[in-house]
N, C-alpha and C positions, 0 to 999 in steps of 0.2 A: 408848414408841413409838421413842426413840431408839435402844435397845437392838437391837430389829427390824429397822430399818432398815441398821444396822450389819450385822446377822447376814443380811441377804440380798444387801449389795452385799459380802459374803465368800465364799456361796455362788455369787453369780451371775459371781464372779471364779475363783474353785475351778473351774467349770462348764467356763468358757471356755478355760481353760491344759489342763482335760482334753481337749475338742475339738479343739486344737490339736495334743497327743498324738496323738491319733487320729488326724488327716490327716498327720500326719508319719509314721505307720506303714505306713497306707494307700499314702503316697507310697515309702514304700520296699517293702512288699508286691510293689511293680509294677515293680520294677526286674529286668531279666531276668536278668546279667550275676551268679551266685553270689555274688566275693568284692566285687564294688560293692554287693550288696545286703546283706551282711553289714557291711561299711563302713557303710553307710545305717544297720541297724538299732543300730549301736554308736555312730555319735551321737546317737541318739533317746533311748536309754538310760543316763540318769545313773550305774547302776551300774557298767558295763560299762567305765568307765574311771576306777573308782577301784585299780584291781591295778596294782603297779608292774611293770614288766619283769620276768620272772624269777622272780614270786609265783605264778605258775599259776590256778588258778580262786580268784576272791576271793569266792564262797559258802562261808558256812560248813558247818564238816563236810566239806570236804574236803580232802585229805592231801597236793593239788601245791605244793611246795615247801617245807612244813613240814617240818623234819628231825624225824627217827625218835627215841624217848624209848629210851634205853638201858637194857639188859636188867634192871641192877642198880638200877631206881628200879621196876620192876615190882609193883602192889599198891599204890605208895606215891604215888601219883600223885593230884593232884587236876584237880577238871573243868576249869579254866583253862587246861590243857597241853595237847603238840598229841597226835600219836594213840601211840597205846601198844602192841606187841604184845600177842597173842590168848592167848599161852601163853610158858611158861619150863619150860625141862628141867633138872633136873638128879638128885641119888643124894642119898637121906639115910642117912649115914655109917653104918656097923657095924650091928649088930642095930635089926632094927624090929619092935617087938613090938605094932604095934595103937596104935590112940587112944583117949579117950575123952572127956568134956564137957570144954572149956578146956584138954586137952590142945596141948604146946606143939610141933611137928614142924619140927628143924633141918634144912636141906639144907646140903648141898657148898658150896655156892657161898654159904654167908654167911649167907643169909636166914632165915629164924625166920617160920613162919606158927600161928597156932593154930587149932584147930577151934571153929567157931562156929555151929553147929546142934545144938547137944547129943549127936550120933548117936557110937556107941560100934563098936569094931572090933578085935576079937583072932586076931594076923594072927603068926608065926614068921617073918622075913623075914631074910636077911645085904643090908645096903647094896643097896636096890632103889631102881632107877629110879623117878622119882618127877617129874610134870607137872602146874604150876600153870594153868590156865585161866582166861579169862573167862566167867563167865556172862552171865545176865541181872540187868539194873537195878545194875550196880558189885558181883557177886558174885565169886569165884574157891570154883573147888571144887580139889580134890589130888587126882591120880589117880594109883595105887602098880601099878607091875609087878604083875600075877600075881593084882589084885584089881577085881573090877567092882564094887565100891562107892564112891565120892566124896565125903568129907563135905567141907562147906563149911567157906573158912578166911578169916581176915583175915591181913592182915601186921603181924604186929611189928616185926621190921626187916630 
């Protein structure tokens, strides 16, 4: 019985801090006057003043004031970091003759992706432009000048 009684005077204190909510909302609900009523609802609201000056929106998933992930960490990025471009351009050097399964495709610019869907592609190319993308669910597909096919890749480095 002791247990019970604990467990309803938690509820019946839960209940009342809720109510209390409510009429403070209520109370600012009714406030005519825009930015006194926006005042109003940012003291009711615990979250609303935890962003420091300068952070911009402190929900996550969102990109106000989080600096930009630089072009050359692209692919290589894990969930913890802030947001990342959508895409990377660059030329994979001298001839490009096609991929195939675990084929390894170097760009210009450094990077090293391989193909990782198995998918095969026999392609005559001189140093074609060549665009990393984001997919869905942490994908990146390579998309080549001159070809509408896209296998999927990971990054090596």
């Amino acid at each position: 019985m002791g247990n019970e009684m604990k467990s309803f005077w938690i509820l019946l204190l839960a209940s009342g801090s809720a109510a209390a909510d409510d009429a403070a909302w209520l109370r600012c609900r009714a406030v005519a006057d825009a930015s006194s009523r926006l005042a109003c609802y940012d003291a009711v609201t615990p979250a609303a003043n935890t962003a420091k000056p300068g952070q911009g929106d402190p929900r996550p998933g969102t990109s106000a004031g989080q600096p930009q992930q630089p072009a050359e960490q692209f692919g290589l990025e894990t969930r913890s970091r802030g947001p990342a471009p959508d895409e990377i351009a660059s030329r994979s050097p001298g001839r490009f003759d096609g991929w195939g399964p675990r084929s390894v495709i170097k760009l210009a610019n450094g990077q090293s992706w391989q193909v990782s869907d198995g998918s095969t592609g026999v392609y005559r190319l001189d140093s074609p432009k060549v665009k990393v993308t984001r997919g869905m669910l942490g994908a990146f597909f390579l998309e080549i000048e001159g070809i509408n096919r896209s296998p999927k890749v990971r990054r090596l480095e």
